[in-house]
N, CA and C atoms of all chains as a GROMACS GRO file, in nm:
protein
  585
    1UNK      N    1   0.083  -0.120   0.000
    1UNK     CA    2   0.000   0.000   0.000
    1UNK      C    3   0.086   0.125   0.000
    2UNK      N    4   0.168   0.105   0.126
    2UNK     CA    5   0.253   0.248   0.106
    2UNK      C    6   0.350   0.250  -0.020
    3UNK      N    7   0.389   0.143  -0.067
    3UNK     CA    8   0.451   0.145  -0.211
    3UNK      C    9   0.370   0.198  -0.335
    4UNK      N   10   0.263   0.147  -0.337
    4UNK     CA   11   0.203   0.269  -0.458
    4UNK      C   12   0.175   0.395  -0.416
    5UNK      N   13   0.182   0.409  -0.296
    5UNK     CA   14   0.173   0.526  -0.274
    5UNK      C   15   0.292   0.649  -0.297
    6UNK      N   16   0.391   0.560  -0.292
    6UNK     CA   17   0.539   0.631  -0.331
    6UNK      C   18   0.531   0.621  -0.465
    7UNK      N   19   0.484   0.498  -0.519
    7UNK     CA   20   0.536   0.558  -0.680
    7UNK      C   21   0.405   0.605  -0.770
    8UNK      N   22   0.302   0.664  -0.684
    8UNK     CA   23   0.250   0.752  -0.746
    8UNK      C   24   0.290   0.867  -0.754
    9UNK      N   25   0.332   0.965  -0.637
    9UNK     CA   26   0.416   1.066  -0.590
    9UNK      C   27   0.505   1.064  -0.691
   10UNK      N   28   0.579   0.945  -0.742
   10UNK     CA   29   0.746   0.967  -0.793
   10UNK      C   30   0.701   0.985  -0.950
   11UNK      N   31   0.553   0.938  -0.981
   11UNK     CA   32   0.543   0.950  -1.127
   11UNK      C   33   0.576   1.132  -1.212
   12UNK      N   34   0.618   1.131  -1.308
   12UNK     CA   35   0.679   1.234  -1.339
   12UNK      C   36   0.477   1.291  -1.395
   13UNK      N   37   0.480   1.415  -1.400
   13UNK     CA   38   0.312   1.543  -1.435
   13UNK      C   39   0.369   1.498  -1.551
   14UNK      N   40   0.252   1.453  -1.617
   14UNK     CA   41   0.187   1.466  -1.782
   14UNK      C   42   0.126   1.578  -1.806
   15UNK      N   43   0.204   1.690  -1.869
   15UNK     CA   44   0.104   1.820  -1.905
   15UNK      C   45   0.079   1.784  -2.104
   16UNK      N   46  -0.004   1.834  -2.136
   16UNK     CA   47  -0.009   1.886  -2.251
   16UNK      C   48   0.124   1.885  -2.369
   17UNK      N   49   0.273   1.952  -2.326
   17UNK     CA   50   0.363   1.996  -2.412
   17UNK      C   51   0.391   1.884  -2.364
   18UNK      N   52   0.439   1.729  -2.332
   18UNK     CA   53   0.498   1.619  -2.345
   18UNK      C   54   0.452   1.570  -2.462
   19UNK      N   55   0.324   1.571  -2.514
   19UNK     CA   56   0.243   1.535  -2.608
   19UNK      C   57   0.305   1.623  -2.752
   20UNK      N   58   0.275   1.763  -2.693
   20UNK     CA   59   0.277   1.839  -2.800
   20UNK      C   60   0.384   1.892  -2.874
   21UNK      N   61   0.508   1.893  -2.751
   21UNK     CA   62   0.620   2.014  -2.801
   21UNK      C   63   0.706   1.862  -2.965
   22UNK      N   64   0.655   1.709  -2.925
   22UNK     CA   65   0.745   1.663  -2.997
   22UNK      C   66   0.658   1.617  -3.115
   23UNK      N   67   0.509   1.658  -3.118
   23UNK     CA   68   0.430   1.646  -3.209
   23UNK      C   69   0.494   1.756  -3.309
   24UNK      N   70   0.485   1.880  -3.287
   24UNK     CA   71   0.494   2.038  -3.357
   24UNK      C   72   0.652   1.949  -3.380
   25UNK      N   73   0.742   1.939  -3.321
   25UNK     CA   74   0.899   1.953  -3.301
   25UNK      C   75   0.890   1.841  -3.462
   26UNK      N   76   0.817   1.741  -3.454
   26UNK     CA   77   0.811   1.629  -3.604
   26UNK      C   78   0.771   1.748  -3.758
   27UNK      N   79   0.657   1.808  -3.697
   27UNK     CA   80   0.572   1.805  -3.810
   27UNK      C   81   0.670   2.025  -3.885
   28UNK      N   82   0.695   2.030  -3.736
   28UNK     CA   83   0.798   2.200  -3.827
   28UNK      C   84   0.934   2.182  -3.706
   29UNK      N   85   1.001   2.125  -3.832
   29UNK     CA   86   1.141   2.136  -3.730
   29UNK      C   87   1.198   2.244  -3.651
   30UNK      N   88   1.229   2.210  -3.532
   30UNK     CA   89   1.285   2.299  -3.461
   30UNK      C   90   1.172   2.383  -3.373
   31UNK      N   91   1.001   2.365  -3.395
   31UNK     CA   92   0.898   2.411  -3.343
   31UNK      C   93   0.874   2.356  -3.193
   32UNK      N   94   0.925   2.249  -3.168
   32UNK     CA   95   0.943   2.195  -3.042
   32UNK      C   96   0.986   2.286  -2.947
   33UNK      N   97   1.091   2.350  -2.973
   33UNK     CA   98   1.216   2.391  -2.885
   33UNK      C   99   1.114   2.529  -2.853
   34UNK      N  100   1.095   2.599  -2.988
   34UNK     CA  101   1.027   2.724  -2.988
   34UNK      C  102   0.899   2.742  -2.850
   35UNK      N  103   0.790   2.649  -2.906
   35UNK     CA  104   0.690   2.646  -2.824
   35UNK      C  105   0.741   2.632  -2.682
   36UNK      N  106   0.872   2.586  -2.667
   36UNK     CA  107   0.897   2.588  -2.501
   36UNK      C  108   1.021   2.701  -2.454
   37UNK      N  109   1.002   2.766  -2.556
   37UNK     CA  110   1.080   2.937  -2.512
   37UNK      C  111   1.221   2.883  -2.531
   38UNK      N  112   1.231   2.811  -2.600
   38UNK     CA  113   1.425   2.761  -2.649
   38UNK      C  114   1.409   2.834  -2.784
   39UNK      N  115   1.414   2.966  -2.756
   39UNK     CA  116   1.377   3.034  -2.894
   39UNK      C  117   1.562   3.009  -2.983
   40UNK      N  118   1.677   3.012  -2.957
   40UNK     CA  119   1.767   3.009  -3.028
   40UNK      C  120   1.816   2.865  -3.089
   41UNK      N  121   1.804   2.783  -2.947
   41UNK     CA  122   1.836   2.685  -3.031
   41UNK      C  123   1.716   2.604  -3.115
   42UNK      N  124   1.599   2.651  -3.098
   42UNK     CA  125   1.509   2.619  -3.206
   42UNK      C  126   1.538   2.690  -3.357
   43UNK      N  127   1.564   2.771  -3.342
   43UNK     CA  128   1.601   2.818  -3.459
   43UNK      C  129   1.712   2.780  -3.525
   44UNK      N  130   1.834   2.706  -3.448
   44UNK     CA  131   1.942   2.688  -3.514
   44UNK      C  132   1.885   2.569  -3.559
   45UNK      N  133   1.802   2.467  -3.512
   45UNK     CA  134   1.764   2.316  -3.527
   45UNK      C  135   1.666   2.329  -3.654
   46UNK      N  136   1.608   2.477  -3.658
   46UNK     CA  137   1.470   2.483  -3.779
   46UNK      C  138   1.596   2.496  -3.902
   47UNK      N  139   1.645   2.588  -3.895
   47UNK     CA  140   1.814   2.592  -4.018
   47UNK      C  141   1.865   2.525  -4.049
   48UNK      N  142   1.874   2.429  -3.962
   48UNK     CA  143   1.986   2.320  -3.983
   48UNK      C  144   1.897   2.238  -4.067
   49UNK      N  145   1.814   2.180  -3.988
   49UNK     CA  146   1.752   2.035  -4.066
   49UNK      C  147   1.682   2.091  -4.227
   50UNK      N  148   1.610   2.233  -4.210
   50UNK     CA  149   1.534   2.294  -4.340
   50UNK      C  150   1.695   2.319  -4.454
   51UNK      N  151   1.735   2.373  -4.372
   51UNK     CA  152   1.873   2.374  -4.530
   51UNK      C  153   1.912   2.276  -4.560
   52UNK      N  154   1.928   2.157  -4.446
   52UNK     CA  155   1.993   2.030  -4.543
   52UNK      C  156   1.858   1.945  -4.620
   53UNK      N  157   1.774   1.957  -4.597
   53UNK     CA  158   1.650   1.919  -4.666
   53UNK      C  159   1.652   1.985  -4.801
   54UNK      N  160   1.679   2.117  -4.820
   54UNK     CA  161   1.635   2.226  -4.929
   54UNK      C  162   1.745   2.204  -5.031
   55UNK      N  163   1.884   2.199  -4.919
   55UNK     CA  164   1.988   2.167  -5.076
   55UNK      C  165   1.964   2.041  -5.096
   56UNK      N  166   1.973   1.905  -5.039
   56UNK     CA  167   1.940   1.798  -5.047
   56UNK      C  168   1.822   1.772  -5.198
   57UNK      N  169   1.722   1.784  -5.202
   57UNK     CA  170   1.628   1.839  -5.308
   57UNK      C  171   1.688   1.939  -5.408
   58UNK      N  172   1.756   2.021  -5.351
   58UNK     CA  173   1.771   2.101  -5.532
   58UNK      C  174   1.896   2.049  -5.529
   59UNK      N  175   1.985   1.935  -5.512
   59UNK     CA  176   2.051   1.823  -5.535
   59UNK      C  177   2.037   1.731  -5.618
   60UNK      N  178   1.912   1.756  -5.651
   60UNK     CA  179   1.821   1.636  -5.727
   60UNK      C  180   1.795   1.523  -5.663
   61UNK      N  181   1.838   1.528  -5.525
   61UNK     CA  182   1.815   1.427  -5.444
   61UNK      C  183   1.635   1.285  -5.473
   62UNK      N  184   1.655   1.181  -5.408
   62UNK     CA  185   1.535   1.159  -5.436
   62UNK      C  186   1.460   1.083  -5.302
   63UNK      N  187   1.339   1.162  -5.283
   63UNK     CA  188   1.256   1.146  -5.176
   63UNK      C  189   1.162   0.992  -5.189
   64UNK      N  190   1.186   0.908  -5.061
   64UNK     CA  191   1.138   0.773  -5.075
   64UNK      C  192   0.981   0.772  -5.059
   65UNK      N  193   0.905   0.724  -5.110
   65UNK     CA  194   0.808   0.681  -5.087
   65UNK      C  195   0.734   0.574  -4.995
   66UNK      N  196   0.584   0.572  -4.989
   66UNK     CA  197   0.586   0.486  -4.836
   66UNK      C  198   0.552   0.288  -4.934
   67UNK      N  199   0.583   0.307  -5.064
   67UNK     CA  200   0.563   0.188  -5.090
   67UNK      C  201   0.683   0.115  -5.161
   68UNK      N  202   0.815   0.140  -5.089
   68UNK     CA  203   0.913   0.102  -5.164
   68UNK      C  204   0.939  -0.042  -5.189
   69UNK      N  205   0.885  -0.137  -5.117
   69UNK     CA  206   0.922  -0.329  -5.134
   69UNK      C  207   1.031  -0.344  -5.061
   70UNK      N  208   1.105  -0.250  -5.137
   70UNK     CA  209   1.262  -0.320  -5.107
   70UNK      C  210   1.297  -0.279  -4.974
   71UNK      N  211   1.352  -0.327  -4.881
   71UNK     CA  212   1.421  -0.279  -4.715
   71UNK      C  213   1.549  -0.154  -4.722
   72UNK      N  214   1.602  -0.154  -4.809
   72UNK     CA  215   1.647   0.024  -4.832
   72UNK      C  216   1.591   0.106  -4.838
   73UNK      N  217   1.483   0.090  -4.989
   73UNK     CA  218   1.377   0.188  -4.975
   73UNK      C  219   1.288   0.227  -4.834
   74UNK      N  220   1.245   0.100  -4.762
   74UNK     CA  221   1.185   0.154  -4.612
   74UNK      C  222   1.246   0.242  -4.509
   75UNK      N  223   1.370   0.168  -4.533
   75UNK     CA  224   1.470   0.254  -4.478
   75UNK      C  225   1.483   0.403  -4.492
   76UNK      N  226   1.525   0.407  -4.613
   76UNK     CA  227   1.505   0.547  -4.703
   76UNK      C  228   1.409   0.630  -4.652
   77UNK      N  229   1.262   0.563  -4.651
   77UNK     CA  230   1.174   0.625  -4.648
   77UNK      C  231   1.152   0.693  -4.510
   78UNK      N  232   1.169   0.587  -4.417
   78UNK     CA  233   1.184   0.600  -4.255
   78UNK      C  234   1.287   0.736  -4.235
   79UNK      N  235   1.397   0.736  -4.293
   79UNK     CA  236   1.458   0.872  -4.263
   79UNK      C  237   1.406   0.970  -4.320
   80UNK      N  238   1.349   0.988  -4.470
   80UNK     CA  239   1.279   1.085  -4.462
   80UNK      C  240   1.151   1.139  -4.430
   81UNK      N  241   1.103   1.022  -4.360
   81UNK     CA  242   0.940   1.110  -4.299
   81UNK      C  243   1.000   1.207  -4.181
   82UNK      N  244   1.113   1.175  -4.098
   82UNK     CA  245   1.161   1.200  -4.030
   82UNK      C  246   1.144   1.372  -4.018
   83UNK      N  247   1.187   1.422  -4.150
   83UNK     CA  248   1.148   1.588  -4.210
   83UNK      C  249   0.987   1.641  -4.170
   84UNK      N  250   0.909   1.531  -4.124
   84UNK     CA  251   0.776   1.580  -4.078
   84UNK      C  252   0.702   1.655  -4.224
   85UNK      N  253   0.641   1.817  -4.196
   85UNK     CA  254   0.630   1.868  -4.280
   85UNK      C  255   0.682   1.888  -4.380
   86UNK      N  256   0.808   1.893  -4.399
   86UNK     CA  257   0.900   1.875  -4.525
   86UNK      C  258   0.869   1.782  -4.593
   87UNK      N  259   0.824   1.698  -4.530
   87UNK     CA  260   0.887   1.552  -4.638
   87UNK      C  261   0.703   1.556  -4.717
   88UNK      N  262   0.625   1.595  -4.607
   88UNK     CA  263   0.484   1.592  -4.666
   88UNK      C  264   0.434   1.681  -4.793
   89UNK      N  265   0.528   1.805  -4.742
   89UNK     CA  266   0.467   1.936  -4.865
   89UNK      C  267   0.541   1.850  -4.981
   90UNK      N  268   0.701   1.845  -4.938
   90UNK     CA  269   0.768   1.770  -5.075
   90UNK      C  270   0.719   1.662  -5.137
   91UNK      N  271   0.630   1.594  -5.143
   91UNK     CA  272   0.566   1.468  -5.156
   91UNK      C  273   0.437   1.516  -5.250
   92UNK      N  274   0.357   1.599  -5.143
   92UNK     CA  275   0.268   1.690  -5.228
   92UNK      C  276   0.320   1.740  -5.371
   93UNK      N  277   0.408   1.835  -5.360
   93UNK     CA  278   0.453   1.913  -5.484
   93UNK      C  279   0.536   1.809  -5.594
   94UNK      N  280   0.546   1.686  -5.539
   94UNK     CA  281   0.584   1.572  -5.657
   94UNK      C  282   0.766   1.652  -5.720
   95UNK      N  283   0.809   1.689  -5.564
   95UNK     CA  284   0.970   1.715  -5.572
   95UNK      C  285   1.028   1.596  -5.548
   96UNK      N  286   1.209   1.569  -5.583
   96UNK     CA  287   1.261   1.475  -5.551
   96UNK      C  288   1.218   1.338  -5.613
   97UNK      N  289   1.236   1.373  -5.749
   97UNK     CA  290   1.230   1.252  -5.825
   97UNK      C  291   1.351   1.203  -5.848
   98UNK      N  292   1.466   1.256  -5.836
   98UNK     CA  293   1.566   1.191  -5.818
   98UNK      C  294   1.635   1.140  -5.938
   99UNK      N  295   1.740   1.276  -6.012
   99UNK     CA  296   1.804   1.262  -6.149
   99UNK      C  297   1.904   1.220  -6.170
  100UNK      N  298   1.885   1.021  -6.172
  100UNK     CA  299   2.003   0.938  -6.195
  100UNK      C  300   2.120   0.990  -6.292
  101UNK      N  301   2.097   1.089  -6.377
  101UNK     CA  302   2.198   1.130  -6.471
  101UNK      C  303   2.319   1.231  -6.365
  102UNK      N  304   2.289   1.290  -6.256
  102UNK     CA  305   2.375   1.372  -6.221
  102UNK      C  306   2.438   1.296  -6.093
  103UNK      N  307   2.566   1.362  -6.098
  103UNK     CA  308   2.625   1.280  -5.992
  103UNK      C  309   2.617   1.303  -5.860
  104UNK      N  310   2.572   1.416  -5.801
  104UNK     CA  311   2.542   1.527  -5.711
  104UNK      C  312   2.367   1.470  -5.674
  105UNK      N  313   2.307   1.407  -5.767
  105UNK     CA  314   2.167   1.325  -5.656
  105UNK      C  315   2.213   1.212  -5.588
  106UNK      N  316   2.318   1.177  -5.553
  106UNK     CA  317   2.321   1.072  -5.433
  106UNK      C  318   2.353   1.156  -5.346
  107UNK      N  319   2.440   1.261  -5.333
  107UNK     CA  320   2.457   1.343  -5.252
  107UNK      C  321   2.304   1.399  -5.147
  108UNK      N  322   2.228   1.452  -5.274
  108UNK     CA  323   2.091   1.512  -5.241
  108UNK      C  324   2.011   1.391  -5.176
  109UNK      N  325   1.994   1.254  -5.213
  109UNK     CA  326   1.934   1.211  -5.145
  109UNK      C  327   1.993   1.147  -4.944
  110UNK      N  328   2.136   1.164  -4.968
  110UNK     CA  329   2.151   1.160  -4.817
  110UNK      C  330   2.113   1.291  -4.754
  111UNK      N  331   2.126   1.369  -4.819
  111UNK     CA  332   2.113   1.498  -4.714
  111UNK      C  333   1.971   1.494  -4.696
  112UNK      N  334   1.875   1.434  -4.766
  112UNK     CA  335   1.732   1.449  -4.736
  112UNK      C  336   1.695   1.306  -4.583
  113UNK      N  337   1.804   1.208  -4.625
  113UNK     CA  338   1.766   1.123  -4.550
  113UNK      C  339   1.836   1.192  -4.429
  114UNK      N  340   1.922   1.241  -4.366
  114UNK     CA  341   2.021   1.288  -4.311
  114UNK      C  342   1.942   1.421  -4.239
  115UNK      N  343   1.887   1.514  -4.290
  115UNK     CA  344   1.781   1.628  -4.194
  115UNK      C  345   1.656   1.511  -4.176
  116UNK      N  346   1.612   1.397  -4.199
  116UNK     CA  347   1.496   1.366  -4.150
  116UNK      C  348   1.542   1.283  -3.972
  117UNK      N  349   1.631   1.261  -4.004
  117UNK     CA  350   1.733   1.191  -3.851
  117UNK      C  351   1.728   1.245  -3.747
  118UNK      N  352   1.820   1.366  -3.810
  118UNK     CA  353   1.856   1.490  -3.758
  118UNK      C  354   1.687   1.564  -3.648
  119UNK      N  355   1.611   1.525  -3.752
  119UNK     CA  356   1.475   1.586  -3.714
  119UNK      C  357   1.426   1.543  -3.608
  120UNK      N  358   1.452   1.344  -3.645
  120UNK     CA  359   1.414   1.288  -3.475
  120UNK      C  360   1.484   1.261  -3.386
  121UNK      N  361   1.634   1.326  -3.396
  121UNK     CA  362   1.702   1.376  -3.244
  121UNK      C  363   1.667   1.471  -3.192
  122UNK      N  364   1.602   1.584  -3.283
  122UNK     CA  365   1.528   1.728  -3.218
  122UNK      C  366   1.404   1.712  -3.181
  123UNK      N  367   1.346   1.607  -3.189
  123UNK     CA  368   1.219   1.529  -3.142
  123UNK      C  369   1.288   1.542  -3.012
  124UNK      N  370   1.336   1.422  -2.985
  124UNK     CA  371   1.366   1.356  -2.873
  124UNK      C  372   1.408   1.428  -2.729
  125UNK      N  373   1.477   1.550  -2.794
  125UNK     CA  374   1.544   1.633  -2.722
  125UNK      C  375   1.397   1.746  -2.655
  126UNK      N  376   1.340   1.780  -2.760
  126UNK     CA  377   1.213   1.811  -2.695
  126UNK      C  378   1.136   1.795  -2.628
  127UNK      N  379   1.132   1.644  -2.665
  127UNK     CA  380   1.071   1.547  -2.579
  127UNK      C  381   1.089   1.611  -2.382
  128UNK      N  382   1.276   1.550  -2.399
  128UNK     CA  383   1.308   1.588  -2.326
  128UNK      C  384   1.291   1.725  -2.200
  129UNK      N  385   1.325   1.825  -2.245
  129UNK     CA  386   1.269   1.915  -2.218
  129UNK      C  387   1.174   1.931  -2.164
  130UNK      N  388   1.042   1.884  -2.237
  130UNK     CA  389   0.918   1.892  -2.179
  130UNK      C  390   0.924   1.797  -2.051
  131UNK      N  391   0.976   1.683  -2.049
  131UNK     CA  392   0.929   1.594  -1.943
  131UNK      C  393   1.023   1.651  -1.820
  132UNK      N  394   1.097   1.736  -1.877
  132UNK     CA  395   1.212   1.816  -1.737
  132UNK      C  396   1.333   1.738  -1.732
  133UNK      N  397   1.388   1.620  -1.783
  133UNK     CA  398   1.459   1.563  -1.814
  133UNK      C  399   1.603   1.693  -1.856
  134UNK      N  400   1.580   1.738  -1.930
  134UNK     CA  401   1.694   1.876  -1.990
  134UNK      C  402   1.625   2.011  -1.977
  135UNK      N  403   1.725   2.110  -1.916
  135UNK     CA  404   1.678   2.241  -1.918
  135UNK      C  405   1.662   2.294  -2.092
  136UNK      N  406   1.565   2.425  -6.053
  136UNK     CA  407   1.691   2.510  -6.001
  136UNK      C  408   1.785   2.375  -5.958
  137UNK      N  409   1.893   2.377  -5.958
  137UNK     CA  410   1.996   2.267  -5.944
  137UNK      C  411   2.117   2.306  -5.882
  138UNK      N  412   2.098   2.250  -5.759
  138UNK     CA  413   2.308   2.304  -5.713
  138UNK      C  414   2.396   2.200  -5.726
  139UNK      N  415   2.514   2.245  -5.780
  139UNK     CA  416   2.606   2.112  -5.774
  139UNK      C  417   2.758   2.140  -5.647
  140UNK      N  418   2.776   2.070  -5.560
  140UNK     CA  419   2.831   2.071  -5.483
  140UNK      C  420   2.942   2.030  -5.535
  141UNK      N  421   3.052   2.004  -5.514
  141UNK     CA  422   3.142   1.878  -5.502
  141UNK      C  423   3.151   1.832  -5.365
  142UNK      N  424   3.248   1.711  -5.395
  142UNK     CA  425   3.254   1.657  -5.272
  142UNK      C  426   3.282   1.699  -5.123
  143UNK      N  427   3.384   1.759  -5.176
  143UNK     CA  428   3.433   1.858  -4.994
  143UNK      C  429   3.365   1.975  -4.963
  144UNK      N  430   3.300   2.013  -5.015
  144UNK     CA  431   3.226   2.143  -5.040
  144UNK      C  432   3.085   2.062  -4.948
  145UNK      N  433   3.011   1.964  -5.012
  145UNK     CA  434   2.900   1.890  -4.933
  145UNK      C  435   2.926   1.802  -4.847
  146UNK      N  436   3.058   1.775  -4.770
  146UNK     CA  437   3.134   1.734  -4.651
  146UNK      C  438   3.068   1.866  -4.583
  147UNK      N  439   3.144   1.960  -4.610
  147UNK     CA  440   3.164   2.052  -4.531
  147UNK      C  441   3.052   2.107  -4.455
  148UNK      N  442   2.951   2.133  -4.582
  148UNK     CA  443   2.750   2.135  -4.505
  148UNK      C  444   2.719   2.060  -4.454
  149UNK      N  445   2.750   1.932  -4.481
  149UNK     CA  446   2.664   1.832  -4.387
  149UNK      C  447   2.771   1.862  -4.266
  150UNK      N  448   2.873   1.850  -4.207
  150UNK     CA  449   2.925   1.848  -4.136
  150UNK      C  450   2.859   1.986  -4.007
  151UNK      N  451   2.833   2.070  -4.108
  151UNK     CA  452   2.794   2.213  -3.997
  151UNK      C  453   2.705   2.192  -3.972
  152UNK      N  454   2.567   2.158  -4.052
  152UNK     CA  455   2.446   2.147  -4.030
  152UNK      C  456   2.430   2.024  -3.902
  153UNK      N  457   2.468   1.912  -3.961
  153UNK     CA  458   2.482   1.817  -3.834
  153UNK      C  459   2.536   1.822  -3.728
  154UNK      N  460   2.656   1.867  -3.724
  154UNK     CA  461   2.731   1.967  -3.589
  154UNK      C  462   2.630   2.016  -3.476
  155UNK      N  463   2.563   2.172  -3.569
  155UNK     CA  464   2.508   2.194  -3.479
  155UNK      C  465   2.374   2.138  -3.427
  156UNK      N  466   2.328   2.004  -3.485
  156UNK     CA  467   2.188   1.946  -3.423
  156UNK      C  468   2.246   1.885  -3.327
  157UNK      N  469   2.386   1.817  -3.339
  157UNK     CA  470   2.389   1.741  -3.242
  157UNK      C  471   2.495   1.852  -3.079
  158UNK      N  472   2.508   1.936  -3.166
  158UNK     CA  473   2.599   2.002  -3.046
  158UNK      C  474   2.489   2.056  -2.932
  159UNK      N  475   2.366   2.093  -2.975
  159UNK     CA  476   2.220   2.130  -2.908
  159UNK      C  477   2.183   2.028  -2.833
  160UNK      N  478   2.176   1.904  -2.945
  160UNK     CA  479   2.079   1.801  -2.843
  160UNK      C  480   2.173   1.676  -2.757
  161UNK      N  481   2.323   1.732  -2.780
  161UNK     CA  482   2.379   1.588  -2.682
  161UNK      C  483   2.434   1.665  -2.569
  162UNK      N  484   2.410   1.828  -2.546
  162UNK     CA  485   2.498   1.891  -2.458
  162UNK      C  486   2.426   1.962  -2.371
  163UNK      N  487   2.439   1.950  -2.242
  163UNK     CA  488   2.319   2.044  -2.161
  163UNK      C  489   2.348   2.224  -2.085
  164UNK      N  490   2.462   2.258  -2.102
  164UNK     CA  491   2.487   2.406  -2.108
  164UNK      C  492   2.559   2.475  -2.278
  165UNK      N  493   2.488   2.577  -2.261
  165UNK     CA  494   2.536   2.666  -2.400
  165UNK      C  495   2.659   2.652  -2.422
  166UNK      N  496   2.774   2.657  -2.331
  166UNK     CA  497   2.877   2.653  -2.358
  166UNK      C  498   2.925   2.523  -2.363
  167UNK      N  499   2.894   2.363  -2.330
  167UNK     CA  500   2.925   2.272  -2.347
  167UNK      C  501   2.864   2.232  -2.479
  168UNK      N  502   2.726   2.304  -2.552
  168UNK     CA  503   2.713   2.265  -2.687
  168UNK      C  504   2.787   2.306  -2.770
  169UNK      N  505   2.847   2.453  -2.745
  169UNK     CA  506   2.925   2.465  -2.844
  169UNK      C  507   3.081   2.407  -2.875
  170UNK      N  508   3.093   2.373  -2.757
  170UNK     CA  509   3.218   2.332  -2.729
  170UNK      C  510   3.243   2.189  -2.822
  171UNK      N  511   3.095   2.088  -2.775
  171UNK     CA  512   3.049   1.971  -2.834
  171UNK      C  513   3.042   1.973  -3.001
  172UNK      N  514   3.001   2.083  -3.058
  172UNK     CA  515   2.916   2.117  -3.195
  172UNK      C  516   3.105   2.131  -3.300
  173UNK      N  517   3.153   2.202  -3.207
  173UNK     CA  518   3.258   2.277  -3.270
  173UNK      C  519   3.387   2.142  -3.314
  174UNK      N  520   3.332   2.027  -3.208
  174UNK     CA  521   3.428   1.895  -3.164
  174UNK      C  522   3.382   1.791  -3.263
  175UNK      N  523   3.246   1.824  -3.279
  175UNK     CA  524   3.185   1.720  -3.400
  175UNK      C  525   3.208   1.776  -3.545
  176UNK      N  526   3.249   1.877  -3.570
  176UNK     CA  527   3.282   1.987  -3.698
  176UNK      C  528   3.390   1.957  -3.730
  177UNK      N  529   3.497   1.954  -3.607
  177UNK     CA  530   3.594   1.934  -3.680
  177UNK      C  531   3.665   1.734  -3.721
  178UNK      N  532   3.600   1.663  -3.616
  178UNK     CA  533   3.573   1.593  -3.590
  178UNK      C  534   3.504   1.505  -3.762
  179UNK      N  535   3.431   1.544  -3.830
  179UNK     CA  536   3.377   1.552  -3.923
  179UNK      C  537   3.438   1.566  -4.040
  180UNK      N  538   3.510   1.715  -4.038
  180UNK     CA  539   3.569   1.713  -4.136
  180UNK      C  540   3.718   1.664  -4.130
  181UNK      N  541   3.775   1.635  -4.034
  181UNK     CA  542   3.885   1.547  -4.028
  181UNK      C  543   3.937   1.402  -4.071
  182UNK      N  544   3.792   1.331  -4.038
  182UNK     CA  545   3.776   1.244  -4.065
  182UNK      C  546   3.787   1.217  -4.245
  183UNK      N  547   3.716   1.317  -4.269
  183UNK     CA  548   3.671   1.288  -4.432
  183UNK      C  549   3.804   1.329  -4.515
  184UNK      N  550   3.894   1.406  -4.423
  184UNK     CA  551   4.043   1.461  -4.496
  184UNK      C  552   4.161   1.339  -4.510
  185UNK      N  553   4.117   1.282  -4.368
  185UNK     CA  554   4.194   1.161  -4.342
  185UNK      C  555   4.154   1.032  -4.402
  186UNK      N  556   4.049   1.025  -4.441
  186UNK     CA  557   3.960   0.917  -4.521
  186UNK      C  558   4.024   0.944  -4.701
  187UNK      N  559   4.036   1.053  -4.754
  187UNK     CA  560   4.104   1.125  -4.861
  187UNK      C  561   4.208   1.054  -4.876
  188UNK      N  562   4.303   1.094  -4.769
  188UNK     CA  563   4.466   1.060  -4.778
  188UNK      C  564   4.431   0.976  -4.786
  189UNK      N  565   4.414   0.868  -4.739
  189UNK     CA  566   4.403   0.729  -4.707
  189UNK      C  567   4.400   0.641  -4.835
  190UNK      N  568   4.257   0.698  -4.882
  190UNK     CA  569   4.252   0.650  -5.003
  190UNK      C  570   4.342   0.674  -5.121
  191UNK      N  571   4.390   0.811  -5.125
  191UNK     CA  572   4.525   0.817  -5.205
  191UNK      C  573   4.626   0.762  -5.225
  192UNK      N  574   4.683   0.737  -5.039
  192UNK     CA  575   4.778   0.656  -5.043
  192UNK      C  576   4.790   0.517  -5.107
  193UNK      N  577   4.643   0.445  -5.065
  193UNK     CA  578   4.617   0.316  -5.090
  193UNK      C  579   4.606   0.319  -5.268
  194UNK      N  580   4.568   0.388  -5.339
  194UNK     CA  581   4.592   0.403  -5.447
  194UNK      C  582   4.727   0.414  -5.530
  195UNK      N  583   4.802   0.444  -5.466
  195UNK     CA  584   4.932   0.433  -5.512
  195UNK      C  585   5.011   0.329  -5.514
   0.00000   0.00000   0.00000
């Protein structure tokens, strides 16, 4: 009895931004940090992951789809949903078809897989944050 | 619109860009991220200089 009673006490507050800051933090990089007043390094994290996404794509890079077969392609694909909104608008606008003729789209397609990663360590870190885990 | 990088040139971005995600999210004071960010930068591009030689040499 007195044991759940301690580890009710010890359970860490579920507010709202545990939910939310790493929902926003997926879907607009670096929005995580923002919504919890980490106004700089949200912004360095929104730069970072949006420029390597942006040259990545005008790289000719090529953005995976969610029906690839093959276990690279999932792969592939898994890092770039990672970009959240990025990877969705880019998907929409039918960017990142990916121009086997140049030598500079393998380049473009790591850097796309590479900010979607990037994206869910700035998840995580948000995460963080919110649960009080990191100032 | 199309950019063409070369190789050390798109070392060098990925290296900064990734730098600083991870110098933010593996370090818990401002000054230990940068310290961290600046360690993975060079860290980064060292690697890829020394990966260069390497392969040169072995080419010869």
């Amino acid at each position: 009895m007195a044991n759940s009673t301690t580890g009710k006490a010890e359970a860490a507050p579920v507010n709202a931004m545990v939910v939310l800051a790493p929902a926003v933090g997926w879907l607009i990089p670096g929005a995580g940090h923002i919504i919890q007043k980490r106004w700089i390094r949200g912004l360095l994290l929104m730069v970072s992951v949006v420029s390597m996404f942006v040259l990545g794509v005008l790289m000719q890079g090529r953005i995976y789809g969610p029906n690839g077969g093959d276990i690279l392609e999932i792969l592939g694909f898994i890092g770039d949903l990672g970009a959240g909104g990025l990877y969705i608008v880019s998907r929409a606008l039918d960017l990142g078809q990916g121009a086997i003729s140049l030598a500079t789209a393998d380049y473009g397609k790591v850097f796309i897989i590479v900010a979607g990663l990037l994206n869910f360590i700035s998840v995580a870190d948000a995460y963080h944050i919110a649960i009080g885990k990191k100032q | 619109m199309t950019i063409t990088l070369n190789h050390f040139s798109a070392a060098a971005v990925f290296a900064l860009f990734a730098s600083i995600v991870f110098g933010i999210t593996h370090r818990e004071t401002t000054r230990d991220m940068v310290r961290y960010g600046l360690y993975c930068f060079a860290m980064f591009l060292g690697g890829a200089l020394v990966a260069g030689w390497a392969m040169w040499l072995l080419k010869r």
